[in-house]
N, C-alpha and C positions, 0 to 999 in steps of 0.2 A: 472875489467870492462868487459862488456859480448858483447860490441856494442857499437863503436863509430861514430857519422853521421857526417861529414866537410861537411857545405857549399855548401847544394844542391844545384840544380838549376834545375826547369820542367817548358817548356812553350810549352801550344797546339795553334802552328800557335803564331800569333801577344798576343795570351793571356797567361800572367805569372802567374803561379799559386804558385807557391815555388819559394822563393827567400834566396840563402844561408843560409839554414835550418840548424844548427848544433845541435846536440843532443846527449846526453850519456847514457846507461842504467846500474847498477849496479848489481852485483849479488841479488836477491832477492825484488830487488825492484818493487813495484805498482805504474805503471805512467798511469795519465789518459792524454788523448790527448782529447784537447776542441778545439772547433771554431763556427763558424755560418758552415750551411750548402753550400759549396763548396767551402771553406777554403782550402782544399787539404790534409785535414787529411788522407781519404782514398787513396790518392794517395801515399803519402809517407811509408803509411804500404805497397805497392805495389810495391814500386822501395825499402824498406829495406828485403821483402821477395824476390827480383828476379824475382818480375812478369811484372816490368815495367823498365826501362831502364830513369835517369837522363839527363840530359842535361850536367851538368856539377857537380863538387864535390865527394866527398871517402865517403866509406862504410867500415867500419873495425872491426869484429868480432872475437871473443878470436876462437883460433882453431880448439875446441872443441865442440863452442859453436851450439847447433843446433836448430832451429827457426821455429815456429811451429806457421803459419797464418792461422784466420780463417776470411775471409771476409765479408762482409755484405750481410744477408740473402741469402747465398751460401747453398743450401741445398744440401743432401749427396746421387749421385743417383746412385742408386746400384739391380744388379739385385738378390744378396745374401738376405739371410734374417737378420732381427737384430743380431743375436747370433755369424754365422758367419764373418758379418762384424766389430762386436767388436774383438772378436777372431785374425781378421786378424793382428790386431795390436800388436799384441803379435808373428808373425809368430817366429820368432827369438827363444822364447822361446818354442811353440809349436813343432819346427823341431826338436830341443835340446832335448825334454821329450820322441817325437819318436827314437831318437838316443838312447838314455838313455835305453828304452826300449827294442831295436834291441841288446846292447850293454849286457843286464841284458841274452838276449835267448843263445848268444854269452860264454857267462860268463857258462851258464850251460852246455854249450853241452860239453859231454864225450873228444868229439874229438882233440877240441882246446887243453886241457891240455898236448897231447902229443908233442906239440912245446911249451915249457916254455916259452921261449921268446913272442911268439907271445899273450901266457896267461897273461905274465907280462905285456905285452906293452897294451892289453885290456882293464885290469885292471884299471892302473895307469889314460888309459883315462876318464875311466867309473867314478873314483873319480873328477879327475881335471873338469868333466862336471858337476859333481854332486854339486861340488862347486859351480860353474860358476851359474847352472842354479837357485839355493838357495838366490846367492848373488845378481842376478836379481831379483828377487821377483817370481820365478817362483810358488811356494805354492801358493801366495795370488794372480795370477791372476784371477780366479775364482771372490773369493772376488771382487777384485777392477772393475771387469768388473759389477757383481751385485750392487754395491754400486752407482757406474757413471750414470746407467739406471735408477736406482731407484728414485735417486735425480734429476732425468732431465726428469719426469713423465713418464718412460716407465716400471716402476713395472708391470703394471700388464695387459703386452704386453705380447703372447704370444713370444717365444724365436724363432719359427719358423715364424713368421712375416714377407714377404718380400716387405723391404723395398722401391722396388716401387710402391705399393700398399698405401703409407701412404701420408697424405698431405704434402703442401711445408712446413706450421710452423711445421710440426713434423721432415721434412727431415733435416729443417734447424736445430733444438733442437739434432737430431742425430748426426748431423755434428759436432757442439759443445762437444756432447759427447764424440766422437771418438778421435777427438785432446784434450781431458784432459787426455785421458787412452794412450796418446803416450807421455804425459810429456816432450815434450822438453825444453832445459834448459830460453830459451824466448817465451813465449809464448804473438802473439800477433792477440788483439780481434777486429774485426769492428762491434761496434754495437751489444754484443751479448744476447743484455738483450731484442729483437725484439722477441716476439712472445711464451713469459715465463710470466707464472701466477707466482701471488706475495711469494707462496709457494715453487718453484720452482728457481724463484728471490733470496730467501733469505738460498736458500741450496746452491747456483752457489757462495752469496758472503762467505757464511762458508768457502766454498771448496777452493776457490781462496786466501782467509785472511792464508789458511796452507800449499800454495804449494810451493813446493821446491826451483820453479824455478824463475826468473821473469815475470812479465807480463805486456804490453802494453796496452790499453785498452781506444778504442776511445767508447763514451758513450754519450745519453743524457737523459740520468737518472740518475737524481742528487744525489739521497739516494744513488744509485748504489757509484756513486764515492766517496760520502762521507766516506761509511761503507768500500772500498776498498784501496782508492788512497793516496798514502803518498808523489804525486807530484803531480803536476799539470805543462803540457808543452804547453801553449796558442798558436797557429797557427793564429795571424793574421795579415790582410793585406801582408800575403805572408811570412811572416819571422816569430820568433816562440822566445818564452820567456818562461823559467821557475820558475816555483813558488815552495815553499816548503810548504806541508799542503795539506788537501783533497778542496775536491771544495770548500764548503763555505769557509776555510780560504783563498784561490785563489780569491774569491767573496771579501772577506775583504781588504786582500792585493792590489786587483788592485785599487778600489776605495780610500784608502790611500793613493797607489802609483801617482795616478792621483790627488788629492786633494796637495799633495807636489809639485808636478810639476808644476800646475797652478801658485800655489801662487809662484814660482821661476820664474815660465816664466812675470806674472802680476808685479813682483814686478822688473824686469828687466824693464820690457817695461816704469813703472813708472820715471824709473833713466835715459833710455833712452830720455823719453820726456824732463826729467827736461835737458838734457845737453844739449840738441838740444834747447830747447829756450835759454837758456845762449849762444849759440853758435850763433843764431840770432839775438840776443838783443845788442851782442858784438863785433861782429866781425869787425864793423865799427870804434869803438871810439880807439883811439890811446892807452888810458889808458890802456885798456882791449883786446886788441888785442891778446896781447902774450899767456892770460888763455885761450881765447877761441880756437886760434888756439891749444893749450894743450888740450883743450877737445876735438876736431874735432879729432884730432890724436888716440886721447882714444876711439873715437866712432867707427872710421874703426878700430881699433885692436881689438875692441870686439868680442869676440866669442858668439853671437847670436844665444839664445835658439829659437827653433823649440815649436810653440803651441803646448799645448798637445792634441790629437786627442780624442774627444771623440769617444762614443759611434759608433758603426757603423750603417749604416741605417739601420733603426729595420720597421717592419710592424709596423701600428699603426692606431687602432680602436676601437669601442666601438657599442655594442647593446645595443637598444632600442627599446620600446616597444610601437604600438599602444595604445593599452589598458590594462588597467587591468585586472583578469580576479577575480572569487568570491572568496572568504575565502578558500573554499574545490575545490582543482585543479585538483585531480584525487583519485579514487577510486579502487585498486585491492584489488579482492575478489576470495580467494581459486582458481584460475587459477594453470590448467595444461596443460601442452602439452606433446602430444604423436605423433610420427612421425609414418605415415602408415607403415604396416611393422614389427613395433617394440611394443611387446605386455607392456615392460615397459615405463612408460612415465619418459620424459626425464628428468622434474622436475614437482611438486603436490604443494595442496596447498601452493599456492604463495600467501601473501596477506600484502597490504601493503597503504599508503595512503599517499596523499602530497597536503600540504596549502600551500597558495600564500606565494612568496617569498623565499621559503626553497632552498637552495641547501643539495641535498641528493645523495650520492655516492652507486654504485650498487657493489657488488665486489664477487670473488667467485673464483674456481680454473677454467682452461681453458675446455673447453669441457661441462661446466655446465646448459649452454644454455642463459649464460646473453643478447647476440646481440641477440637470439630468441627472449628470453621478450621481449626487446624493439621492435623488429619488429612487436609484439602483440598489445603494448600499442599504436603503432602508424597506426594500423590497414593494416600492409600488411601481418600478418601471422593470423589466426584464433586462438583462443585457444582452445582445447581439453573439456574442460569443465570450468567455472565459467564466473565473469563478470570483464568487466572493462568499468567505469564512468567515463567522466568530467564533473568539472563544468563550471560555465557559462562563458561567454567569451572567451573561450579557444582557442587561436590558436599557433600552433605548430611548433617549427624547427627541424628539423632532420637528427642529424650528423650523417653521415654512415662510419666506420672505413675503409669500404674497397672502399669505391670511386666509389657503381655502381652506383649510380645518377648521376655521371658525362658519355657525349658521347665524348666516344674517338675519334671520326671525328671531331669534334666543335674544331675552335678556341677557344682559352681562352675569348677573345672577344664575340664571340658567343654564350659560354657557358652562363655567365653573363647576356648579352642581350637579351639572346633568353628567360629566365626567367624571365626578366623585362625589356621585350618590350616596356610599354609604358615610360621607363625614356629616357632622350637623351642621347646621346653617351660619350658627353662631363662629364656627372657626373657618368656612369659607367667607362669612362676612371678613371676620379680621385679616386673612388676607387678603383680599382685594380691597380691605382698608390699607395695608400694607404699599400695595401699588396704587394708591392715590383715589380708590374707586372709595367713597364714603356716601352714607346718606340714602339719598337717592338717586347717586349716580348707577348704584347697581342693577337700576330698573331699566337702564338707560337698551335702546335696541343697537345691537351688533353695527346695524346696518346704519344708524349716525351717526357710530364713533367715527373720531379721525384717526389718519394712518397711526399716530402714536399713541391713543389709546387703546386701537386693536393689537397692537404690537405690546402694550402692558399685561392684557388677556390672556396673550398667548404665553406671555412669560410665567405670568401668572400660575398656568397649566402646568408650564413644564417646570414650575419648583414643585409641584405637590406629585409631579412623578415619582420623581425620588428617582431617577434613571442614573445610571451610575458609566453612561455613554452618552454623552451628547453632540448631538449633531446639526448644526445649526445655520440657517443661508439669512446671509445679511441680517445676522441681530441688531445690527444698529440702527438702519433704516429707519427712518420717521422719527428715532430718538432725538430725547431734545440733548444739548452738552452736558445736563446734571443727568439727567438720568442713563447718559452713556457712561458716566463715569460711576456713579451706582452696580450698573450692568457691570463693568470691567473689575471694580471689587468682588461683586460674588464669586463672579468666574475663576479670578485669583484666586481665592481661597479655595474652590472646589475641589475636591477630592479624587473626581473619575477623570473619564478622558474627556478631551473636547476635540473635535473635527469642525472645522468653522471657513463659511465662504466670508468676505469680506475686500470692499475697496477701501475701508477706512485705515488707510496708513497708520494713522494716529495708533487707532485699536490694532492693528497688526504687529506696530512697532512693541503696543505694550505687553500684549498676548503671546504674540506667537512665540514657539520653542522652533520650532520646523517651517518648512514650506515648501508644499508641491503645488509646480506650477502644472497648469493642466495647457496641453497641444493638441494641434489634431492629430501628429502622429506616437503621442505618449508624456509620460512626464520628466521634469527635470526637479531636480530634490537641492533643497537652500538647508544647512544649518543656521538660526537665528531668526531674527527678527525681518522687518520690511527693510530697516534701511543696512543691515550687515547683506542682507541680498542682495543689492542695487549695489554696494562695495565687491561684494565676489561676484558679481557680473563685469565691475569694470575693470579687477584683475584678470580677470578670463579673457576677457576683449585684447587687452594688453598682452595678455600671453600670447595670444591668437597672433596679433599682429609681430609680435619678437620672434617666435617662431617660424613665419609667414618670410620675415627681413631675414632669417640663419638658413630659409632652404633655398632664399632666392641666391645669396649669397655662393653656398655649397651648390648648388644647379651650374654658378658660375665657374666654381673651378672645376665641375665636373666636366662642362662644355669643354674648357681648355686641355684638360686628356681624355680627348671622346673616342681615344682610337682602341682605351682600353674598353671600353665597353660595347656592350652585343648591339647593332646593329638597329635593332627594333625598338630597342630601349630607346637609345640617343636619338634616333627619326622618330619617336611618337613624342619625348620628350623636348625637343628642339621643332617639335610644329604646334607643340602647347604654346611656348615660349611665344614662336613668330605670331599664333592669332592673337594671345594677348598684348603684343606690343602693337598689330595692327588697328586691335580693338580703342587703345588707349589714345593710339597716333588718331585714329579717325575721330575720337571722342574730341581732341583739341580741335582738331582741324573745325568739327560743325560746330563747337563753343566759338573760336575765332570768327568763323562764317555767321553766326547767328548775332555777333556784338555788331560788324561790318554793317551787315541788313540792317540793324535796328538805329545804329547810324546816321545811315543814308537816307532811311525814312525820315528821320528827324530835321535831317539837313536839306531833305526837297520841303517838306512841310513846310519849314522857315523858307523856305525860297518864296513860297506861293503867296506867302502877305508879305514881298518888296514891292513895295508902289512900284519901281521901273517898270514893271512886267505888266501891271495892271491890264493895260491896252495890246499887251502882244498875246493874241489868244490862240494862238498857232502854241508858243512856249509854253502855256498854261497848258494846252491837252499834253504836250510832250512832257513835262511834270508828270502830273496827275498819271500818266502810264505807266510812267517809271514806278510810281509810287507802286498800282497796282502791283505792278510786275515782283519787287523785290518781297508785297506784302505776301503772295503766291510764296516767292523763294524762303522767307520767313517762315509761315506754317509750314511748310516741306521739310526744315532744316529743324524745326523742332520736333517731327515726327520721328525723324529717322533717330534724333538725340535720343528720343526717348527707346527705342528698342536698342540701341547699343548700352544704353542702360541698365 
């Protein structure tokens, strides 16, 4: 066991938020942490890393164990550039390789050798580090630092990048970085799937499904926990329950668990009633007297089940549409945009089209410019070149992922009202009682809420549209799992069209009818959902490569009667041939060369801690050359790998 939690306890002022919380973590285990939004999940990864202080209840961790928290949307600010602040995470071994190297000048000089001793005692250290630094993983830091980048979309970042130059979703994506390349043996996540393209999503869950260590991981992104979590530990109404299974069976399990408890609690209260009228019908007559006081006796000695609670108060709404609008709702045609400045456009032919009713998912990797289009389609961005048409009827709603339609001086009240002035107070109360806002929350300012209640606001807005086209970037973002699933019912049921950016697979898989993926140089069109796409991607791949084996094949017998064919043909198509087989031959040849080198490093390295050699310091520099020498031939051999590449 790597973490044991007794019986927490955190109350801010008169308000309890954790109520003797007990939890366990295992070596290697994937727990996701659920609740609705201000359950106290983030709170409890905050008093388990040391940043916040319990009320009451133990914290008990293996001695060893070392805990490695990344909070929610905590980006990493640093005045270093990327390279070195990966780097820094390795100091340990970085100091060790400068020692190693001070340790190798040491080893050659003339001088040392004339105190034995002190040659001896160099030595012996120079192996024992060399060990040390090996059994670290010091070789494959390099590696593991390029591998972490890569997957977390900073390939093709320059390495001198200084990281306070980069946005918060990128600082935040860094940060993540950093704490995967320090590996501690608990590693836990708030939310880290904030501000990751679905490409990017599904390299974090590779990465995470083979790590060493355990990991914690509060989320509400369902595909996330499903592909990840091999627990589920429920945080509600203040106390916390676990489940064995990823989310959806956690989804199965509580619904079961709640469907058994009803029928125990219904079927008590049934038995209840019957003994209670036996006990009034009788308790008079002489005859009957003795049973019923027997049953009165039986009724206070009952141990009296508690209802089962349901659901917790969920938002709960639905859009509708004034009108209809025609058959043909909108029309992109070959649209591009180009940002002043910048001689490449950002993305080109775009073209794409949507009839009444369709919901259609927009999807792409991050930086592609999907919130640009939509700020196109809905006419606050211009396009660079081509058209976009609606048809008739058309009137629009427009989710913005980042909340600037909303004025951070406005009450929530305000907010509401001040867009639909003419309704009364009284039925804009009810609904933003509807989405959770009661009381005097409605006085509450823009500029407190947290991301998911500004995101309640807005939705809020866009039901009393009544827009009969919706267009929406990241509805789910900041949603807590009840209220995305809320969101996903109304939208079912809606009437008009919906056009919708979204990473949440989960929500893709349920929503979408279509999907246009957005490029820089245009789009590619899916019938279905996220994962029938991700299937006809890897039919196509497959076809690609079958197709790929039937011309390589027909190429070959065409070679064999090249005397029928023209001239130019057969020479341009038999020196396609000859550079790709050169390409291939020389890609072996520097993989073979590149094992060789790494080798032979290996194998001087163990040379250099054999005591024989100790005292031959003549062999020691001729070593230590060679080592340079093939380490030279090494980076050269992976240079050139890579552009044959």
């Amino acid at each position: 066991m790597l973490l044991q939690v007794s019986n927490i306890t955190k109350s801010y002022g008169v308000n309890v938020v954790l109520s003797n919380i007990s939890m366990q973590v295992q070596e290697r285990e994937r727990i996701g942490l659920v609740g609705v939004n201000g359950a106290g999940k983030s709170t409890l990864l905050k008093i388990i890393a040391g940043e916040m202080s319990a009320d009451s209840g133990d914290i008990h961790k293996a001695k060893e164990t070392k805990i490695g928290y990344l909070a929610q949307n905590s980006g990493l600010n640093s005045d270093r550039t990327i390279e070195a602040e990966m780097r820094a995470v390795f100091s340990h071994l970085i100091e060790a390789e400068q020692e190693l190297r001070e340790l190798e000048m040491k080893i050659a000089d003339p001088a040392l050798h004339e105190d034995e001793k002190r040659y001896t005692d160099t030595l012996e250290r120079y192996a024992r580090r060399s060990d040390w630094f090996r059994e670290q993983g010091g070789f494959e830091m390099n590696t593991r630092i390029n591998s972490v980048l890569h997957g977390m979309g900073f390939g093709s970042f320059p390495p001198d990048t200084v990281i306070s130059t980069l946005s918060g979703g990128q600082k935040t994506r860094l940060a993540l970085a950093r704490i995967l390349l320090q590996s501690p043996e608990l590693l836990m996540l708030d939310e880290p799937t904030n501000y990751l393209d679905i490409e990017t999503l599904t390299w974090l869950e590779s990465y995470l499904r083979g790590y060493s260590g355990a990991i914690v991981v509060v989320s509400h992104d369902r595909y996330f926990l499903d592909a990840l979590a091999q627990t589920i530990i429920e945080i509600e109404r203040r106390s916390s329950k676990r489940y064995t299974g990823n989310y959806s069976r956690y989804m199965e399990l509580k619904a079961a668990e709640y469907e058994i408890n009803m029928k125990q609690y219904e079927k008590q209260q049934d038995e209840i009633s019957r003994m209670e009228q036996f006990v009034q019908r009788n308790i008079v007559r002489a005859s009957t007297t003795k049973r019923a006081q027997s049953r009165r006796k039986t009724l206070d000695k009952m141990e009296r089940l508690d209802k089962p609670l349901g659901d917790l108060k969920k938002a709960h709404f639905s859009f509708e549409i004034e009108r209809s609008t025609g058959k043909d709702v909108l029309d992109v045609n070959d649209v591009s945009v180009t940002f002043a400045g910048h001689g490449k456009p950002l993305f080109q032919n775009v073209s794409f089209q949507l009839k009444r009713g369709e919901t259609v998912a927009l999807i792409g990797p991050n930086g592609i410019g999907k919130s640009t289009l939509l700020k196109v389609i809905v006419g606050q961005n211009e396009p660079t070149s081509g058209t976009i048409r609606f048809g008739t009827h058309v009137k629009i709603g427009y989710y913005d992922q980042e909340q600037t339609r909303l004025n951070p001086q406005n009450t929530v009240l305000e907010e509401v009202w001040g867009t639909y002035s003419h309704m009364e107070e009284a039925r804009i109360r009810t609904v933003l009682g509807n989405f959770l806002f009661s009381g005097e929350d409605v006085l509450k300012r823009i500029s407190s809420l947290s991301g998911g209640e500004k995101a309640r606001v807005s939705l809020a807005k866009l039901m009393l549209a009544q827009a009969n086209v919706l267009i929406l970037d990241e509805p789910t973002n900041h949603l807590d799992l009840f209220s995305k699933e809320v969101l996903e019912a109304a939208l079912l049921d809606y009437e008009g069209t919906l056009f919708f950016i979204s990473h949440d697979r989960y929500f893709l898989n349920k929503m979408a009818e279509r999907i246009v993926e957005l490029k820089p140089s245009g789009t590619d069109h899916f019938l279905g959902n996220y994962d029938e796409m991700i299937e006809k991607k890897r039919e196509i791949e497959e076809e690609r490569l079958e197709t790929l084996s039937k011309q390589t094949a027909i190429s070959s017998k065409a070679a064999a009667s090249s005397e029928n064919m023209p001239a130019s043909s057969y020479e341009a198509d038999k020196q396609a041939k000859r550079e790709e087989r050169n390409r291939q031959r020389k890609l072996e040849q520097l993989e073979q060369e590149i094992a060789t080198l790494e080798q032979q490093i290996a194998e001087l390295e163990q040379q250099l801690t054999d005591p024989s050699i100790f005292n031959d310091y003549i062999r020691i520099q001729e070593i230590q050359a060679a080592i340079e020498q093939r380490k030279a031939s090494l980076t050269a051999a992976y240079e050139e790998w890579e552009q044959y590449m």
